[in-house]
N, C-alpha and C positions, 0 to 999 in steps of 0.2 A: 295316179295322176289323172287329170280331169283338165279337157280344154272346154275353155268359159265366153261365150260370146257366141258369135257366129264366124269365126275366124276358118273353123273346119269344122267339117262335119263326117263321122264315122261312118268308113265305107260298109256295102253290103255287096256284098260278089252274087249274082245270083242271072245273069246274061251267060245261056249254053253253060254252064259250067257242070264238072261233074260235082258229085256229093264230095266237098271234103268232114272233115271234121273240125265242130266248131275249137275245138282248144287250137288246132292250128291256125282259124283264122283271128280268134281271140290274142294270138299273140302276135300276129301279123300287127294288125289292128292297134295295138300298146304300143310295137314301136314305133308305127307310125306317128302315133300320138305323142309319145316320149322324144322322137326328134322334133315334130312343129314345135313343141312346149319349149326345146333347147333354143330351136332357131326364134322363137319370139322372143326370148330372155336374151340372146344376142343380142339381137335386130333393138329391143328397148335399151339395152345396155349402151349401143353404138351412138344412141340417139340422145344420153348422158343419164340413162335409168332413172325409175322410180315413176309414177304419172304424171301425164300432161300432154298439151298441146302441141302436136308436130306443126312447126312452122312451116307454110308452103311459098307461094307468091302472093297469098293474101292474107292482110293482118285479119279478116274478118272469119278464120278459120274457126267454130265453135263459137262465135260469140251471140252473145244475144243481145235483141233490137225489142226496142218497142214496137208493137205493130204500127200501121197505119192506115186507116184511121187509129188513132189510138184510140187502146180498150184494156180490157182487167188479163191479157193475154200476154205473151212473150213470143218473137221468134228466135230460135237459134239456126245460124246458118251450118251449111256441111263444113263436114273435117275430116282430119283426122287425129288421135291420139292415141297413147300407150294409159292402159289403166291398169294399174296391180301388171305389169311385162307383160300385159296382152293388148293385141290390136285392136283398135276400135275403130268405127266408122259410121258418119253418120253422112247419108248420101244426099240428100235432098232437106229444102229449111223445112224446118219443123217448128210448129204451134201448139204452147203447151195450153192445157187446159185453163181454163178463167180462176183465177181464182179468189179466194173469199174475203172481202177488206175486215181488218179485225175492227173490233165492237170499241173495246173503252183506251186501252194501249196501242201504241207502233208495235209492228211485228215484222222481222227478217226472215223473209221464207230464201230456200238454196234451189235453184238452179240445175240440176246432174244430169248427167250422161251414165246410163245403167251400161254397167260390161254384158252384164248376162243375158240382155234383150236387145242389144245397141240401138236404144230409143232413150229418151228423154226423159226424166221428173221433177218435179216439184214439191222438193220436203217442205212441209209446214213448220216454224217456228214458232218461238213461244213469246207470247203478247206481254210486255214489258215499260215502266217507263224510260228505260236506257235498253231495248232489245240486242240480242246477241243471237249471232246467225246460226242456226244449226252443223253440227259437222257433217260430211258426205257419208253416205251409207257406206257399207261395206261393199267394195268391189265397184264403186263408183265417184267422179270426177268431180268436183266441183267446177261451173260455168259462170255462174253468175249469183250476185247476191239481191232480191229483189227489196228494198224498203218499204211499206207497206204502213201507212196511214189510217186511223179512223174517220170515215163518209167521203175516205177518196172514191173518185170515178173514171181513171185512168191511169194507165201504169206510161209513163214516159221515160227516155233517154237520160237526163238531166233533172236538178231537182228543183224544182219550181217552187217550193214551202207549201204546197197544197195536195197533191197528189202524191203516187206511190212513183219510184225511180228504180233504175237500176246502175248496178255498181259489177263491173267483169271483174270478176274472180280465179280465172286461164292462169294455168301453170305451166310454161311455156318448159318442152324440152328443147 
C-alpha cells in the first residue's frame, strides 16, 4: 500500500532513540500507513465515495475564475476534495500557467487538481472543429473545462463569441 498526496508522510524515529531494527520499524510504519489508507477510504466513503468536491460554506470551493485583469490564465480558489478515497487540499488560490491559443481549430484544454502533488494542471486538448475535452489524468480531478479559440486574447468567465471561456466541471460529493 502506498499513500499518494501529501495527506501523511512516513515517520523517521531518530530524537534520543536507541538502535532498533529496521524490520520493526518497517512494520510499524505499514500499519500506520495501512490504517490512514483505511480511515481515508471511510472518511471518502462517509462523504458518498468516488472523487470530488467537499462542499463547505462556499460554492466557490475549487473553482476556477477568470483572472482580473483578464489574461491567457486561470485562477482556482482553495478547497477541498477526495480524489481516487484520498484527501486533497488546495490551500491558497492558485494561477495556472498561460496557456497557448490554438492555431487553425477551438481547442478544450481540462483544468485538475494532481493527488500526487496537491497542486494544479492544465491538460492540453486536441485542436478540432467540434473539440472534445480531454479526460483527467490518472489520480486526478477534473475542475474546470477551459474553451479555447483561434487569435483569442483573453480567457473570461462567460462566453462572449470571441475569446476563450470557462465551463466548471466540480463533482460535488
Amino acid at each position: 500500500m502506498a499513500i499518494k498526496g501529501n495527506a501523511y508522510t512516513k515517520t523517521k524515529w531518530v530524537f534520543e532513540e536507541r538502535p532498533v531494527a529496521s524490520s520493526k520499524l518497517n512494520t510499524w510504519d505499514d500499519r500506520i500507513e495501512a490504517a490512514l489508507e483505511l480511515i481515508h477510504y471511510l472518511l471518502s466513503i462517509s462523504w458518498g465515495g468516488g472523487s470530488g468536491v467537499i462542499r463547505k460554506a462556499s460554492t466557490d470551493d475549487l473553482k476556477v475564475f477568470a483572472t482580473s485583469p483578464a489574461s491567457l490564465t486561470v485562477e482556482v480558489r482553495p478547497g477541498y476534495a477526495f480524489v481516487s478515497h484520498y484527501p486533497y487540499k488546495l490551500a491558497a488560490t492558485t494561477q495556472t500557467a498561460a496557456v497557448t491559443p490554438p492555431v487553425g481549430n477551438p481547442r478544450i484544454d481540462l483544468v485538475q487538481a494532481r493527488l500526487e502533488t496537491w497542486d494544479i494542471s492544465v491538460k492540453t486538448g486536441t485542436p478540432a472543429a467540434t473539440p472534445v475535452a480531454p479526460s483527467p489524468d490518472t489520480n486526478c480531478l477534473a475542475l474546470a473545462q477551459l474553451y479555447l479559440r483561434p487569435a483569442m486574447t483573453v480567457i473570461k468567465d462567460t462566453n462572449d463569441g470571441t475569446n476563450g471561456y470557462v465551463t466548471d466541471a466540480r463533482v460535488f460529493l
